[in-house]
CHARMM-style PDB file with segment names, atoms N, HN, CA, C and O in Angstrom:
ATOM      1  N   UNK     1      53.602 -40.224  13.633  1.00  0.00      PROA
ATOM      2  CA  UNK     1      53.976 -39.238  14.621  1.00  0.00      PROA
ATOM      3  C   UNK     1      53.649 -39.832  15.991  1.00  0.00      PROA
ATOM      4  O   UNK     1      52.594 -40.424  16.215  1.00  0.00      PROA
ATOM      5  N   UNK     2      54.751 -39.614  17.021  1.00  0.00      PROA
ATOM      6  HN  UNK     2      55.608 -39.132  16.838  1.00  0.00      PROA
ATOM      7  CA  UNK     2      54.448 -40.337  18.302  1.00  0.00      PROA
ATOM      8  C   UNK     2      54.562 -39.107  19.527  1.00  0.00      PROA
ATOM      9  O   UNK     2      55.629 -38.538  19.755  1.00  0.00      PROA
ATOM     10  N   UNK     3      53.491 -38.849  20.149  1.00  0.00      PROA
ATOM     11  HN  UNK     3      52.624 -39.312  19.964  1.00  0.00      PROA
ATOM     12  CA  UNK     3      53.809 -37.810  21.087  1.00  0.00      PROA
ATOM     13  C   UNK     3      54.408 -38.303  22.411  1.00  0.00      PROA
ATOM     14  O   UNK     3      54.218 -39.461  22.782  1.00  0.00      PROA
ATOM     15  N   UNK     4      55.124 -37.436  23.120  1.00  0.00      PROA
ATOM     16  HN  UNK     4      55.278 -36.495  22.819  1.00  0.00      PROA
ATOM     17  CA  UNK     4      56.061 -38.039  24.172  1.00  0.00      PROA
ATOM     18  C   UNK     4      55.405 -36.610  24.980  1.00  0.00      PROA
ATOM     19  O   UNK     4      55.669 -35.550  24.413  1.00  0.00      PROA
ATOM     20  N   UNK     5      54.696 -36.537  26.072  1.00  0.00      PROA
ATOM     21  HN  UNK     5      54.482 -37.399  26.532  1.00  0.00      PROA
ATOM     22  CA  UNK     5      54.972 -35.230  26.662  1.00  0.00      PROA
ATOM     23  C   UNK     5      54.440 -34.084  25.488  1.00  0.00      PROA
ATOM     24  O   UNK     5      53.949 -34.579  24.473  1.00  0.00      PROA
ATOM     25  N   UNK     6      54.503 -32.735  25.561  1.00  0.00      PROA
ATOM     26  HN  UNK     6      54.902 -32.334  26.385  1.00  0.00      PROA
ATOM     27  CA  UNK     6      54.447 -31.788  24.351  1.00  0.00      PROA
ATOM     28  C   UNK     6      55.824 -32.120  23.314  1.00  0.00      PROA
ATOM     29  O   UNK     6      55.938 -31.313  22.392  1.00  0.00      PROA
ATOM     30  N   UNK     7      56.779 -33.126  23.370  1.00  0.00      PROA
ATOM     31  HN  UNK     7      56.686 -33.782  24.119  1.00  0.00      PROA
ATOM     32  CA  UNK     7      57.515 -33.348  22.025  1.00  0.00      PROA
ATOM     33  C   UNK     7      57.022 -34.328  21.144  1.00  0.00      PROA
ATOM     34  O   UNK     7      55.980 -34.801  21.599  1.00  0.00      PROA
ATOM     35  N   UNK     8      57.342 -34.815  20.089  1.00  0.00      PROA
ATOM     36  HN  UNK     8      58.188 -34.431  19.720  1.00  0.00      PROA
ATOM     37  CA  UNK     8      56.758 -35.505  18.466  1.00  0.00      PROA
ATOM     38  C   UNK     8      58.293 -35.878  18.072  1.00  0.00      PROA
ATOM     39  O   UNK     8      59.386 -35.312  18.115  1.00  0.00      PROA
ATOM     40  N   UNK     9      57.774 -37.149  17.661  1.00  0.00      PROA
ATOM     41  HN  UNK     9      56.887 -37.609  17.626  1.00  0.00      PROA
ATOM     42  CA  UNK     9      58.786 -37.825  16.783  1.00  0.00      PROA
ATOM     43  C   UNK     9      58.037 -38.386  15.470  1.00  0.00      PROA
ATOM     44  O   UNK     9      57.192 -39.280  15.511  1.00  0.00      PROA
ATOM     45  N   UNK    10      58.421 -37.805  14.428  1.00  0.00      PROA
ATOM     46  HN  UNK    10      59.108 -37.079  14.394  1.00  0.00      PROA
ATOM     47  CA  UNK    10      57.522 -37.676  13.440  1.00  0.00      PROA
ATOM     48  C   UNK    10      58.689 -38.858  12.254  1.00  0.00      PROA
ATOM     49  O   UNK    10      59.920 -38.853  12.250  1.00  0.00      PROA
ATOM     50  N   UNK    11      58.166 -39.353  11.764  1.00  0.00      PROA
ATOM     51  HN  UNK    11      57.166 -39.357  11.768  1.00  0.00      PROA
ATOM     52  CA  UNK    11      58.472 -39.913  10.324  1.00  0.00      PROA
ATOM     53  C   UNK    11      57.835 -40.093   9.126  1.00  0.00      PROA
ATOM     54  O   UNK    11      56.989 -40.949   8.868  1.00  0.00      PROA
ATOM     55  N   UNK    12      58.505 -38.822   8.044  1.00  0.00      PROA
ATOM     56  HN  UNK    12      59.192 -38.126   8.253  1.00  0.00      PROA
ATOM     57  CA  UNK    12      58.207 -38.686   6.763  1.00  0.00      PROA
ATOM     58  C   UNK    12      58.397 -39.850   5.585  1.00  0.00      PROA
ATOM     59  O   UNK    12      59.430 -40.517   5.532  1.00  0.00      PROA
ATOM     60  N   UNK    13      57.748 -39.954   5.030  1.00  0.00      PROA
ATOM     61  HN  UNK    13      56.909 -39.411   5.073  1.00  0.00      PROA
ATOM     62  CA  UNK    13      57.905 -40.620   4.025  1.00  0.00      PROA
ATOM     63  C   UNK    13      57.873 -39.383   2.644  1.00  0.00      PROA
ATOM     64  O   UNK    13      57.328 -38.282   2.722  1.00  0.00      PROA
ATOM     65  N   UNK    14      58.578 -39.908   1.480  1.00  0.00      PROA
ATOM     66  HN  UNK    14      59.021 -40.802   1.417  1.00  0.00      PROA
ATOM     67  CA  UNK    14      59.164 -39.458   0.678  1.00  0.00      PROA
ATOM     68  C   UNK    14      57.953 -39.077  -0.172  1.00  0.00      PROA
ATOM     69  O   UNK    14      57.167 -39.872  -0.688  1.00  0.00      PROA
ATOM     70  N   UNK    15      57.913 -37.531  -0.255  1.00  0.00      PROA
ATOM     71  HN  UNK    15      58.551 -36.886   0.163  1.00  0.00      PROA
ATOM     72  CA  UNK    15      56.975 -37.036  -0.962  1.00  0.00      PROA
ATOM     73  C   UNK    15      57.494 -35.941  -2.271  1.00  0.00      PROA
ATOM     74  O   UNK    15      58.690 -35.957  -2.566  1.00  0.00      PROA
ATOM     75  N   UNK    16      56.488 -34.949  -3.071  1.00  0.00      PROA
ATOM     76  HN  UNK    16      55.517 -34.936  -2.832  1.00  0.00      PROA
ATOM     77  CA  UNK    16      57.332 -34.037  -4.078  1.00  0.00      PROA
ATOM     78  C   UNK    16      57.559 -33.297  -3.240  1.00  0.00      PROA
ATOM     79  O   UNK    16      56.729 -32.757  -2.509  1.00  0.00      PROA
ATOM     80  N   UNK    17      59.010 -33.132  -3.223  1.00  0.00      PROA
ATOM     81  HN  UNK    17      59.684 -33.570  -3.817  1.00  0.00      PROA
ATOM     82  CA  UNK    17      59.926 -31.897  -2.511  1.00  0.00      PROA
ATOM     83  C   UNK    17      60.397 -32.045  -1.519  1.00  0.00      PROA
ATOM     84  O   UNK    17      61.221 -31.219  -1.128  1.00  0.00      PROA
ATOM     85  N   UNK    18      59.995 -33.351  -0.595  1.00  0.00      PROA
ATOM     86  HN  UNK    18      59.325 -34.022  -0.913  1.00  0.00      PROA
ATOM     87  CA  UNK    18      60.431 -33.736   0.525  1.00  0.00      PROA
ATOM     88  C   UNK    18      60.979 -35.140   0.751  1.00  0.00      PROA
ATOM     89  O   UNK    18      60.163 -36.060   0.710  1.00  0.00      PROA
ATOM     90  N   UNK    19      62.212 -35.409   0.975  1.00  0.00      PROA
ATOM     91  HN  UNK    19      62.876 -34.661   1.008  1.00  0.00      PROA
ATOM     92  CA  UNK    19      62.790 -36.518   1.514  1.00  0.00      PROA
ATOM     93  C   UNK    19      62.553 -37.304   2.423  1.00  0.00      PROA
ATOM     94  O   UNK    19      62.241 -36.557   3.350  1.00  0.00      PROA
ATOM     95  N   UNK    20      62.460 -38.833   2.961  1.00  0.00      PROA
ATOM     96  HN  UNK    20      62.713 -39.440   2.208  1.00  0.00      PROA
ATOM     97  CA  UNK    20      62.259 -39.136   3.568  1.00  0.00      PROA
ATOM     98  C   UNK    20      63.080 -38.862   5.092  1.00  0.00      PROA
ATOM     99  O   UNK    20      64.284 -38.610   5.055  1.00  0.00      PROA
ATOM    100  N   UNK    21      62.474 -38.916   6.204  1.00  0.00      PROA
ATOM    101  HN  UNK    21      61.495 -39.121   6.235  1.00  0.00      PROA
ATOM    102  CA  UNK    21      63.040 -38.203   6.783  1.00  0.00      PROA
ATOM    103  C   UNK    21      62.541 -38.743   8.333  1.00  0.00      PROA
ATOM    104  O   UNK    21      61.429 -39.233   8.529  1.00  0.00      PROA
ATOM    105  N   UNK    22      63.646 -38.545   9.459  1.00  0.00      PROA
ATOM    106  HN  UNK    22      64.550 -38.147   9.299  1.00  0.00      PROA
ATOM    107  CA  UNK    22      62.784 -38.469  10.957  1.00  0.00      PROA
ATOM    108  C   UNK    22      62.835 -37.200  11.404  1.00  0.00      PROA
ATOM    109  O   UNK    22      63.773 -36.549  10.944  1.00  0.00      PROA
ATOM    110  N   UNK    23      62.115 -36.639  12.163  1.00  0.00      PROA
ATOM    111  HN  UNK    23      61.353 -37.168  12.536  1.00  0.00      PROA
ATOM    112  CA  UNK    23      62.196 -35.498  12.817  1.00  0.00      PROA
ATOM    113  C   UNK    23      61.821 -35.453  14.162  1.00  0.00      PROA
ATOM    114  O   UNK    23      60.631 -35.614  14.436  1.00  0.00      PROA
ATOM    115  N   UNK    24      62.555 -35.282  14.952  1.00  0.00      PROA
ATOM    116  HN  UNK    24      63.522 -35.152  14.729  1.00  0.00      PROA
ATOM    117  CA  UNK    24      62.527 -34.854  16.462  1.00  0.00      PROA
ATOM    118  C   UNK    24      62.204 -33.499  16.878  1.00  0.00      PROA
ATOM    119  O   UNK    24      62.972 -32.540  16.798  1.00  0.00      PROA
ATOM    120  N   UNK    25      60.828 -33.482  17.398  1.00  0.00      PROA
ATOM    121  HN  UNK    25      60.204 -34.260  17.463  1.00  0.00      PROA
ATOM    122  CA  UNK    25      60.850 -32.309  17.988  1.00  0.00      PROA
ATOM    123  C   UNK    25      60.567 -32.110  19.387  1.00  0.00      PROA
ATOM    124  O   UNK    25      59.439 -32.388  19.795  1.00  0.00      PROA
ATOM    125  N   UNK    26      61.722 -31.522  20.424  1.00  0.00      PROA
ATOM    126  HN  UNK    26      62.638 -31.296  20.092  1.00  0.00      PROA
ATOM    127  CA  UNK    26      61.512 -31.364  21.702  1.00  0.00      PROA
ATOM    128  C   UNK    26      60.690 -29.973  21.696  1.00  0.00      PROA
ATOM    129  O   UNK    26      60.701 -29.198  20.741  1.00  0.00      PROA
ATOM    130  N   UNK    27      60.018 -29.779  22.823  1.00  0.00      PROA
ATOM    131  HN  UNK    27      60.009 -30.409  23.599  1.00  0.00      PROA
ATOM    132  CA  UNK    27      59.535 -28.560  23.444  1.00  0.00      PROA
ATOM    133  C   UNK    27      60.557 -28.130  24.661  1.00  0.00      PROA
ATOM    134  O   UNK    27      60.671 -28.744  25.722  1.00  0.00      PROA
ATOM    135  N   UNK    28      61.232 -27.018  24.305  1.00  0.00      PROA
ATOM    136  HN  UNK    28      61.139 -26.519  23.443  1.00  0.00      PROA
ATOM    137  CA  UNK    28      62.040 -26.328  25.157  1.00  0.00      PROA
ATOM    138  C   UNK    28      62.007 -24.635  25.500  1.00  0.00      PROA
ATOM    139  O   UNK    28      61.661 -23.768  24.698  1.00  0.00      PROA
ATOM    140  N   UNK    29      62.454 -24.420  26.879  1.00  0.00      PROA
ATOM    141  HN  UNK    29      62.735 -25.124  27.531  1.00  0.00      PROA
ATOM    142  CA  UNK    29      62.349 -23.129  26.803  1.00  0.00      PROA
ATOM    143  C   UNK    29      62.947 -22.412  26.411  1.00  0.00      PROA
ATOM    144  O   UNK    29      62.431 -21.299  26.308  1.00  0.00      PROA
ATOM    145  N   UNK    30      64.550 -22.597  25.898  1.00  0.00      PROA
ATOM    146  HN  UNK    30      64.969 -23.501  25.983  1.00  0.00      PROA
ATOM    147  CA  UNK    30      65.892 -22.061  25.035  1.00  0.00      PROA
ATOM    148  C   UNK    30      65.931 -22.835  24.243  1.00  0.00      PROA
ATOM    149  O   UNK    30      66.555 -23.893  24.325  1.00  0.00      PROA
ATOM    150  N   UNK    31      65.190 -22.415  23.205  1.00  0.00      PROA
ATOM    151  HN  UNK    31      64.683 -21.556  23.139  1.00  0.00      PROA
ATOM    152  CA  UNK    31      65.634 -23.535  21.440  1.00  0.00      PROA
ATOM    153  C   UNK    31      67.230 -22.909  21.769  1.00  0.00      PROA
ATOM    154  O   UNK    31      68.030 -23.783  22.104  1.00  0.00      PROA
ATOM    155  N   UNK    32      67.685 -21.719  21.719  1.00  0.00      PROA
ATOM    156  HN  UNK    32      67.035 -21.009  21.447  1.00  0.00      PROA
ATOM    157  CA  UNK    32      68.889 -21.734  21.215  1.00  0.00      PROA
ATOM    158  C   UNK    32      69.868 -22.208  22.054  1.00  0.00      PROA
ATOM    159  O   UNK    32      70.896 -22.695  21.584  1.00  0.00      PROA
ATOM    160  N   UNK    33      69.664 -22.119  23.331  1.00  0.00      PROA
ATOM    161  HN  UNK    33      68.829 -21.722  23.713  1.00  0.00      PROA
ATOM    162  CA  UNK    33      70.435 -23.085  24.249  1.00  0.00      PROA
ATOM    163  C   UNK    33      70.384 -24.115  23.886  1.00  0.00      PROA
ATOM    164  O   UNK    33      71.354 -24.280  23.146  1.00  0.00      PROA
ATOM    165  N   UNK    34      69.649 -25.227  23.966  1.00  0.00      PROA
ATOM    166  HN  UNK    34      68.861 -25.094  24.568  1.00  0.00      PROA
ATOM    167  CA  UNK    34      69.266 -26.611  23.492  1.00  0.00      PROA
ATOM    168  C   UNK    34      69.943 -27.005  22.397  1.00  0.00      PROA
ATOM    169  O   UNK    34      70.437 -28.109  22.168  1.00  0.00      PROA
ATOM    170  N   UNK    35      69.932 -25.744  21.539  1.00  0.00      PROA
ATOM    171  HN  UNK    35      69.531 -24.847  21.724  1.00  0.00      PROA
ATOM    172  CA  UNK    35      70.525 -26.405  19.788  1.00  0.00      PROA
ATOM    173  C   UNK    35      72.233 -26.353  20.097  1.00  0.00      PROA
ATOM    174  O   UNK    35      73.048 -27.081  19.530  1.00  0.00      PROA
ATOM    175  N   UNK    36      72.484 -25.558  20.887  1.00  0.00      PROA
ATOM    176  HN  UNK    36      71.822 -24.966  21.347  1.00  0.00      PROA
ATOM    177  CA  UNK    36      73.905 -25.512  20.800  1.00  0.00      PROA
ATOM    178  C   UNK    36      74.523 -26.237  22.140  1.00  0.00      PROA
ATOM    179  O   UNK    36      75.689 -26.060  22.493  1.00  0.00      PROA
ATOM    180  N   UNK    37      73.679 -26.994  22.773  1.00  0.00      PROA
ATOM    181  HN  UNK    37      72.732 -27.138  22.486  1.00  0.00      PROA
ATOM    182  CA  UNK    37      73.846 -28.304  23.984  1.00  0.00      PROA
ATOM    183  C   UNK    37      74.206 -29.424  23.108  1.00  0.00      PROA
ATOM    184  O   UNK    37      75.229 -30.108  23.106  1.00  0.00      PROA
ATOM    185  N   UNK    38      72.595 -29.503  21.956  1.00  0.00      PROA
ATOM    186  HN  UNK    38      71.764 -28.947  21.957  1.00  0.00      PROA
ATOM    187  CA  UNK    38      72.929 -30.830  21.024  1.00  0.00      PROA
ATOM    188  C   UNK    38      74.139 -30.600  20.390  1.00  0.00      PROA
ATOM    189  O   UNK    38      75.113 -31.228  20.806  1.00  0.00      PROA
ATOM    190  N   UNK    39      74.253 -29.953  19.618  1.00  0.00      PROA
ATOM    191  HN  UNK    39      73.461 -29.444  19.281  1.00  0.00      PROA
ATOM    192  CA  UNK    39      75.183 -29.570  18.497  1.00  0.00      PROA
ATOM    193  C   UNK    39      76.632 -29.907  19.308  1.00  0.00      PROA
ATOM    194  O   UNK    39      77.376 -30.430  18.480  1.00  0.00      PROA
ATOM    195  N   UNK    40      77.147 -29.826  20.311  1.00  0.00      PROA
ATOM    196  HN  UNK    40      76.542 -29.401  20.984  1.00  0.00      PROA
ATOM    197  CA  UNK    40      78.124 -29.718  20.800  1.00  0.00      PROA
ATOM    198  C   UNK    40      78.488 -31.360  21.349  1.00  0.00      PROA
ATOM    199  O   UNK    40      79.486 -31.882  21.847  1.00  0.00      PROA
ATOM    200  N   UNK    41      77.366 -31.759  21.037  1.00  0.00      PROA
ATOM    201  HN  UNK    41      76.555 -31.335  20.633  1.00  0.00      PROA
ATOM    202  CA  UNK    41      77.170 -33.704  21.102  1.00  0.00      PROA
ATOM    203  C   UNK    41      77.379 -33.888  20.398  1.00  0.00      PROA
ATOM    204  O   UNK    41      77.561 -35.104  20.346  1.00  0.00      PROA
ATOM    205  N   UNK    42      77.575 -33.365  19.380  1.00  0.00      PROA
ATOM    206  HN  UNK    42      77.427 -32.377  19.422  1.00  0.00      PROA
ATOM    207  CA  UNK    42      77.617 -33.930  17.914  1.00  0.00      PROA
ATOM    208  C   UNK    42      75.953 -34.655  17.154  1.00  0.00      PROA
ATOM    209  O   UNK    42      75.735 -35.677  16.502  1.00  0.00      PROA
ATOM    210  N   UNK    43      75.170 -33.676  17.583  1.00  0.00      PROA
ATOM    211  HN  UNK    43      75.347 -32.846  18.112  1.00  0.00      PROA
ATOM    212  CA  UNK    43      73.840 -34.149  16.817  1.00  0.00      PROA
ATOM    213  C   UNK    43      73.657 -32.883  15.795  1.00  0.00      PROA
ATOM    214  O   UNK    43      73.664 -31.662  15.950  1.00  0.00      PROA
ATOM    215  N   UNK    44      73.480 -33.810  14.609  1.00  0.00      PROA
ATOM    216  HN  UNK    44      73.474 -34.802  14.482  1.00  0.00      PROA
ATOM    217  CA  UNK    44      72.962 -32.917  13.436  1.00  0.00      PROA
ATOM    218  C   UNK    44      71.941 -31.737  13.680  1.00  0.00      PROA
ATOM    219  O   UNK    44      70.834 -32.097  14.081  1.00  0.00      PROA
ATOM    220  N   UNK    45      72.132 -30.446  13.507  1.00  0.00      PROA
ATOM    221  HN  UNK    45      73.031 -30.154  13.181  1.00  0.00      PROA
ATOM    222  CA  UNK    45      70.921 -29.402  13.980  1.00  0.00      PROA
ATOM    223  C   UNK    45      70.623 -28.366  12.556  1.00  0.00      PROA
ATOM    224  O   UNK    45      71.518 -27.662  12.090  1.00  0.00      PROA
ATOM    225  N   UNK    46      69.901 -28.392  12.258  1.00  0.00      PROA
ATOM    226  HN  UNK    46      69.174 -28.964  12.636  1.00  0.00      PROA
ATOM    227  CA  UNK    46      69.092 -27.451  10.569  1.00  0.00      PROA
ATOM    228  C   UNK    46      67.842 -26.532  11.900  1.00  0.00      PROA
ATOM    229  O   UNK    46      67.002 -26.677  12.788  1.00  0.00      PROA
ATOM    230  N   UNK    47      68.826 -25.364  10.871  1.00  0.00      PROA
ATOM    231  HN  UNK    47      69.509 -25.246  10.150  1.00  0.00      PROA
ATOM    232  CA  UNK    47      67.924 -23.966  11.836  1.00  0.00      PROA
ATOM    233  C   UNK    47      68.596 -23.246  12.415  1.00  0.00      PROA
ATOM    234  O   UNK    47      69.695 -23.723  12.696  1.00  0.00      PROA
ATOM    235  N   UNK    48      68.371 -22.011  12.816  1.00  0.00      PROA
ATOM    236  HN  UNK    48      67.478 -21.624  12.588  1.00  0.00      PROA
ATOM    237  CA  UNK    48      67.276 -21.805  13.424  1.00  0.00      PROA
ATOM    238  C   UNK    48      66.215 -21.330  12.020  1.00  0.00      PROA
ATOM    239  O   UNK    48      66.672 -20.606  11.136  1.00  0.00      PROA
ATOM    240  N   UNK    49      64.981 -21.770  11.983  1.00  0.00      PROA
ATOM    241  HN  UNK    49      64.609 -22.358  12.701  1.00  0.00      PROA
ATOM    242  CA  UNK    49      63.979 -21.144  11.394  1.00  0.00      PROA
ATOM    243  C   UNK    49      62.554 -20.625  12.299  1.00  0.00      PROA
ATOM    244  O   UNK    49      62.187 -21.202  13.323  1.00  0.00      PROA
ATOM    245  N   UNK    50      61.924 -19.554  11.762  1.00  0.00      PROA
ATOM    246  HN  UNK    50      62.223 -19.085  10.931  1.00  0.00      PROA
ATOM    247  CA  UNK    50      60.590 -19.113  12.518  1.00  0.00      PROA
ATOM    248  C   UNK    50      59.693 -19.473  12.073  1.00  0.00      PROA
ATOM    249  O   UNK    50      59.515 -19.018  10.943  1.00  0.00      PROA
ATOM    250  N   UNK    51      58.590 -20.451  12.588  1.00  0.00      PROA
ATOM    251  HN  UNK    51      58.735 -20.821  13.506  1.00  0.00      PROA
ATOM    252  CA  UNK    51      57.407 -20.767  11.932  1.00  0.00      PROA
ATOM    253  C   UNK    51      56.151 -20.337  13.167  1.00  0.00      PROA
ATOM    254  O   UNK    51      56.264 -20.190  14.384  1.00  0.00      PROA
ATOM    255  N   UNK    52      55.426 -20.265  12.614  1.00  0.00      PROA
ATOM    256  HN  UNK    52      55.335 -20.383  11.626  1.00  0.00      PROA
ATOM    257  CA  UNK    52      54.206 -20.090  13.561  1.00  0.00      PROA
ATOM    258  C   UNK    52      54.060 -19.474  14.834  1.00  0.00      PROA
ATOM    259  O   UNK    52      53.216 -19.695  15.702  1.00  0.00      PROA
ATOM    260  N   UNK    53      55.418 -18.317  14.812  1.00  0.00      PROA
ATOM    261  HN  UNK    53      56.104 -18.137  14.107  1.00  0.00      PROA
ATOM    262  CA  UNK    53      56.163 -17.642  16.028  1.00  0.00      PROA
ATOM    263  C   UNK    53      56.826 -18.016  17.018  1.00  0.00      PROA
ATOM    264  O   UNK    53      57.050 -17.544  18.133  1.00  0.00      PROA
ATOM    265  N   UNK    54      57.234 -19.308  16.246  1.00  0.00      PROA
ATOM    266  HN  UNK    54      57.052 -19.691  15.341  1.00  0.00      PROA
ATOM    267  CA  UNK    54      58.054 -20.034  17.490  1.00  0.00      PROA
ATOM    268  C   UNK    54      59.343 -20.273  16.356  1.00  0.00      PROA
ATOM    269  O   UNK    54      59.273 -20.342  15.129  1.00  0.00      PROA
ATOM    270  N   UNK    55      60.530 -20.368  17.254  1.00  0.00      PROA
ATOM    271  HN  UNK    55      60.586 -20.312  18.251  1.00  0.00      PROA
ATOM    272  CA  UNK    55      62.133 -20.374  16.320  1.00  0.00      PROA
ATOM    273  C   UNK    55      61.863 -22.370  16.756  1.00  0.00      PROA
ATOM    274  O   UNK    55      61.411 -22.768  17.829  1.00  0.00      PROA
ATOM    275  N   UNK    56      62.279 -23.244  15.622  1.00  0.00      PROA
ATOM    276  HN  UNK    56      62.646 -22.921  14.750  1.00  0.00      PROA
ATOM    277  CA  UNK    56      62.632 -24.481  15.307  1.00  0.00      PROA
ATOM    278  C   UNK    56      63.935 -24.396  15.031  1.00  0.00      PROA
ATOM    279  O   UNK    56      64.508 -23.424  14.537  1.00  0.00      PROA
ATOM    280  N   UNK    57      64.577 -25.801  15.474  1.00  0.00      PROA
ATOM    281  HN  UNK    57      64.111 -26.589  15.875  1.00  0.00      PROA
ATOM    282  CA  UNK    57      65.611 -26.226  14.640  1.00  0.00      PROA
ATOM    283  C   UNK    57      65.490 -27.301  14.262  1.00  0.00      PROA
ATOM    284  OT1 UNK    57      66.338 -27.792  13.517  1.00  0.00      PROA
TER     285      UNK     57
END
């Protein structure tokens, strides 16, 4: 995991139930703005989900 600022760029390695994987996470003030800025780039987006009272994608 590499912190940039309050965002993480995390890389999973392949565990039970979980795929190997990168994950980007920005800190923003409109996840849902943001997801549908990326998305419209054509970047892959999974979510919206609520964890820990904050919405992820």
């Amino acid at each position: 995991m590499l912190k940039a600022g309050d965002s993480w760029l995390e890389f999973w390695k392949t565990s039970e139930g979980m795929p190997e994987m990168t994950m980007l996470q920005l800190i923003v003030d409109d996840a849902d703005g943001y997801a549908q800025f990326v998305k419209s780039n054509g970047v892959e987006v999974q979510g919206p989900m609520i964890e820990h009272g904050e919405k992820m994608y």
